[in-house]
N, C-alpha and C positions, 0 to 999 in steps of 0.2 A: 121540791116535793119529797125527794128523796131523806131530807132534814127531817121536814113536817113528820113522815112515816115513822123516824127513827125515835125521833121526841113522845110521839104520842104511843107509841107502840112500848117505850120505856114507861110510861107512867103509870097506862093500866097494865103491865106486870107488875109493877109495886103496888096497885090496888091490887091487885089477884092474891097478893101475899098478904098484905093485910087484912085477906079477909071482904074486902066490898064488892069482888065481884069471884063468881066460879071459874071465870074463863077469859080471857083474853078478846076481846069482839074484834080486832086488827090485828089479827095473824095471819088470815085470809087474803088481806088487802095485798095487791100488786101494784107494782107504781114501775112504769119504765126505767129503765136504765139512763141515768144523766150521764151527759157526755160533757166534761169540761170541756170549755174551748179553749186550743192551740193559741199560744201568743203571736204573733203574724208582724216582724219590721217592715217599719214604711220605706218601701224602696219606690223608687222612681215613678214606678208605674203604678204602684198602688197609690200614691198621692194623687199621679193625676187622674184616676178614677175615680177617687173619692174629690176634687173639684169638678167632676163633670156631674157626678150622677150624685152626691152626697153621702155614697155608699161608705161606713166603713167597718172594719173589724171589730168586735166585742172586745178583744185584748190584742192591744195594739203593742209596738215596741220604736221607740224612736233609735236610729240612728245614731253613733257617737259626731258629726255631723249636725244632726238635729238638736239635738242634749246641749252642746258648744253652742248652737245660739240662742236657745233657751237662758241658757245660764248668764251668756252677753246680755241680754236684754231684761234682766230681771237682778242687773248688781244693785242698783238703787232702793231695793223691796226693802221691806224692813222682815221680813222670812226669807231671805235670801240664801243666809247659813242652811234654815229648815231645806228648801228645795237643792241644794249642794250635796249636803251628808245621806238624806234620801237616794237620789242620783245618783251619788259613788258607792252607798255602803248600802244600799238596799235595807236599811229599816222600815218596819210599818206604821202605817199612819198614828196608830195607839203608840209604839213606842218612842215617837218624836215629840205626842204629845206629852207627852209622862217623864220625860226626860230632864233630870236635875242634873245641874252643877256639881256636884257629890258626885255622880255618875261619870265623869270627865277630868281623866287627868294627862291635860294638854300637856305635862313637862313628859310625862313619857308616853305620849303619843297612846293611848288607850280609852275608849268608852265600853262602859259596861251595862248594858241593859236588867233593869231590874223591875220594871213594871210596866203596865199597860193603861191606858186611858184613851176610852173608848167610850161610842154611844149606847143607850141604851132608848130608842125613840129619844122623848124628850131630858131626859136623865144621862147625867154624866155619870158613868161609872171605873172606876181606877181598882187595880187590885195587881195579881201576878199575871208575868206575859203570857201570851197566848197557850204555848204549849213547855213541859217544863227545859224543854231542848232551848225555850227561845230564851232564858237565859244565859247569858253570853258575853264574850270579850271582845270587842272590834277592834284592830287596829287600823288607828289613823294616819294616813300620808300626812307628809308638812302642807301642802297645801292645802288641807282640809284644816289642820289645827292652824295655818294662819286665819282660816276664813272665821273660824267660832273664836279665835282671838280678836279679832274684831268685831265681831256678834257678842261678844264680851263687854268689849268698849262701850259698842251704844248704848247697852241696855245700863251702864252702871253712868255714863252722860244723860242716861233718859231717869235714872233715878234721881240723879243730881238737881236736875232743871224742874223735879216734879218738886224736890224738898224746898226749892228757893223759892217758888211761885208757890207754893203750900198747899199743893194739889196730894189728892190722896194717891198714896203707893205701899204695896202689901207684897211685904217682900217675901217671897214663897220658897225659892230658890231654883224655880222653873228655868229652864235655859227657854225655851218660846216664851215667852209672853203678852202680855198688854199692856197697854200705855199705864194702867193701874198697877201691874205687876202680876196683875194674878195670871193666868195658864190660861191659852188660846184652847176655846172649842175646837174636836177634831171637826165638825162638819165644816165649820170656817175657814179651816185650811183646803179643804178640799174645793171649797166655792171659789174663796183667792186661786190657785194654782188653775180653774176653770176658764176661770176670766187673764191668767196672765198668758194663756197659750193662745187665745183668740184675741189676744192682742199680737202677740207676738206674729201671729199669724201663719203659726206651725200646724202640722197633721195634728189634728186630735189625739190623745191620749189621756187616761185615769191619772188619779194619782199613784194609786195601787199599782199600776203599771210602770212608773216608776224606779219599783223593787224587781219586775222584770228584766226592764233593763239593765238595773245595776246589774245583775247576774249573767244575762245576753255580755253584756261589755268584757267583765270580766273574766267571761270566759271566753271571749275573742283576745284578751289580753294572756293567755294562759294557765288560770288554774283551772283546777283539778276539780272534779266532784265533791272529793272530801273538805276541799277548799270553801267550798261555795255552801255547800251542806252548814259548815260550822258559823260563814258567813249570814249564812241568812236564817239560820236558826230551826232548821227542821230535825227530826225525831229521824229520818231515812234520808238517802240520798235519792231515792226514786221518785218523788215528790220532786228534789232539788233538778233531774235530767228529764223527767214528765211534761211539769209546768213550767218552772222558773229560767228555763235555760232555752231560748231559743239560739237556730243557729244561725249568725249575722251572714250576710253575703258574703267579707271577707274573707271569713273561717271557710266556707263553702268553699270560695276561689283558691284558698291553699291547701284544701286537703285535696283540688282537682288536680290540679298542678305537682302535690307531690305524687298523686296516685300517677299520674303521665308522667312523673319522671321516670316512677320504681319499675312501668313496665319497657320505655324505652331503655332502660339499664339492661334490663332483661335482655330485648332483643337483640343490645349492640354486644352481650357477653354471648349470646347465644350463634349470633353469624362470626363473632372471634373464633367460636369453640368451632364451624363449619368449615374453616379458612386452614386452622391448624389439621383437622384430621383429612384434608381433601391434599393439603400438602405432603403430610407421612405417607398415603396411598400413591403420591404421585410417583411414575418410573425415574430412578438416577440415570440422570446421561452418562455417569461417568462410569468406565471400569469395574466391575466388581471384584478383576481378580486381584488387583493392586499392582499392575505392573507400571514401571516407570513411565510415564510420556517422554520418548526421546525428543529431546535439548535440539533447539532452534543450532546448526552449524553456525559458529562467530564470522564475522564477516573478516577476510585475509587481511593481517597487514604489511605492507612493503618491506622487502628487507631491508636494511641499511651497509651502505658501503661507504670508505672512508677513499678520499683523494686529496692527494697533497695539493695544497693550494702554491702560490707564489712566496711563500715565507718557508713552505717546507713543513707546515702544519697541515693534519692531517683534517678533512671536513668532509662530516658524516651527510651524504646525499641518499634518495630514495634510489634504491637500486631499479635496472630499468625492465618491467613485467617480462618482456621480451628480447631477444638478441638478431642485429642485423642480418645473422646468417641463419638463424631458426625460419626456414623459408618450407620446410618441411610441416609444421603449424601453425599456418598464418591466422592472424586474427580476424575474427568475419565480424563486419561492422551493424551497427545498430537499422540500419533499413530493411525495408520487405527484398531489396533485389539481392542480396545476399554479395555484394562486393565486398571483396578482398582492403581492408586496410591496415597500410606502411607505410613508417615512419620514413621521415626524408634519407636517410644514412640507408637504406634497404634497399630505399626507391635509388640511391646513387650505384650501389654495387650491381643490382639489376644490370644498369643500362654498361656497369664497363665491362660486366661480363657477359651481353650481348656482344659488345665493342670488340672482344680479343675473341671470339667467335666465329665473327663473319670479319674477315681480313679484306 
């Protein structure tokens, strides 16, 4: 409605100016606010909702997952390349139909978008891309430019077989084509790509959605706004982070996981920072005034005495802690009763000088 209002609200200002009318008669008119709808990935649960209840999304986004067996199951298509360079390069449906060989050059990995072909109800209509941003430079992976090198092969074997059987073929220079040569209707691809997903027997999804996804992926792959912007051919980036970008589960799952790392970092620098200043607070057991800790006393060692042996050499022995006659310091033994112990040579002079004592 919101179109309707704009278009017809343009047309009679240009009658106003010319002249055919005084006033404008839809200046007045209000028309609610349109709310595009959000792109929505089929995750788990929403598939199996949409099997139970047939419910689904207006603008869906399939999974890189889903895409992968999409693409399995649809190698043998003869638009196979078509559903490939959509899928990873997010082009629109007009610009894959509109797309020449002129436009692609496979030796250094580049496609350049230069027109549009599009419906018009029953009328094909071709001319310049959609907006003048959408003309643009793509770069191609190798495995994209092997796949259109082989979307190459058939179609110049599909010329071949048409010229031997003398079938007619009009060479356009279309990269899609027909068995004639001439350029696939966009509605027709859109009808194929319908029926190859309910075969395949995946979530539902547009073709248009598609260009979603390529953008969804790629920017679960890494790039950047401005990436994606030049990618997909828009005038703003806010269009490119609005609509074209939803955000895949995964990307969700790593920006959660880095957000819980950045704050457990936090807290384990924060009880480090609690650990250090609870320690400098803490009281030193030792000394403040610096005085020396007196030295553990070394434990005694024997002195050594020298006795001649039987050659006349002299042989250094432990000298002996005590003397037979030191009776005036006796040594008190290791037990609780506190007895006196003496060596046998002690114990001998004792008893003889008991002996010459008592006569």
């Amino acid at each position: 409605m919101q179109h309707l209002r704009t278009t017809l609200r343009a047309a009679l200002n240009l009658a106003v100016r010319e002249g055919l009318l005084d006033c404008n008669p839809a200046r007045h008119i209000e028309v609610n606010g349109y709310q595009q709808p959000h792109a929505k990935v089929w995750t788990d649960a929403r598939v199996e909702h949409w099997k139970t209840s047939g419910e689904r999304p207006p603008v869906a986004v399939w999974t890189a997952d889903h895409l992968a067996e999409f693409l399995g199951a649809v190698t043998d298509d003869s638009l196979f390349a078509f559903w490939w360079v959509t899928a990873l390069r997010g082009l629109r449906r007009g610009e894959m139909c509109g797309l020449r060989w002129a436009d692609i050059d496979l030796d250094r990995g580049v496609l350049t978008v230069e027109r549009n072909r599009t419906t018009a109800g029953y009328r094909i209509v071709e001319g310049d891309p959609k907006t003048p941003a959408g003309r643009r430079a793509i770069a191609l992976d190798k495995r994209t430019i092997q796949v259109l090198h082989a979307h190459r092969r058939r179609q110049l074997d599909r010329r071949a077989h048409a010229a031997e059987n003398r079938k007619p073929w009009t060479d356009t220079g279309y990269v899609f084509a027909r068995a004639d040569g001439l350029p696939i209707n966009p509605n027709y691809a859109t009808t194929r790509f319908r029926k190859l997903v309910q075969r395949a027997g995946l979530p539902p999804v547009r073709l248009h959605d598609l260009r979603h996804g390529a953008a969804s992926l790629a920017h679960e792959a890494g790039a950047d706004l401005k990436t994606l912007q030049d990618l997909l051919g828009h005038s703003s980036n806010v269009t490119t982070a609005d609509t074209y970008t939803s955000v895949l589960p995964e990307v969700q799952r790593r920006c959660a996981d880095a957000t819980a790392h950045l704050v457990l970092t936090a807290a384990r620098r924060t009880r480090k920072k609690i650990k250090n200043r609870a320690r400098k607070n803490r009281p030193d057991p030792r000394p403040k005034t610096g005085a020396p800790t007196p030295a553990a006393p070394l434990p005694a060692t024997k002195a050594q005495v020298s006795r001649p042996n039987r050659g006349g050499q002299p042989v250094r022995t432990a000298a002996p802690t005590s003397h037979p006659r030191d009776t005036h310091r006796p040594q008190r033994s290791d037990n609780r009763k506190g007895l006196t112990r003496v060596s046998a040579g002690q114990a001998l002079m004792i008893l003889r000088a008991r002996r010459d004592s008592n006569p």
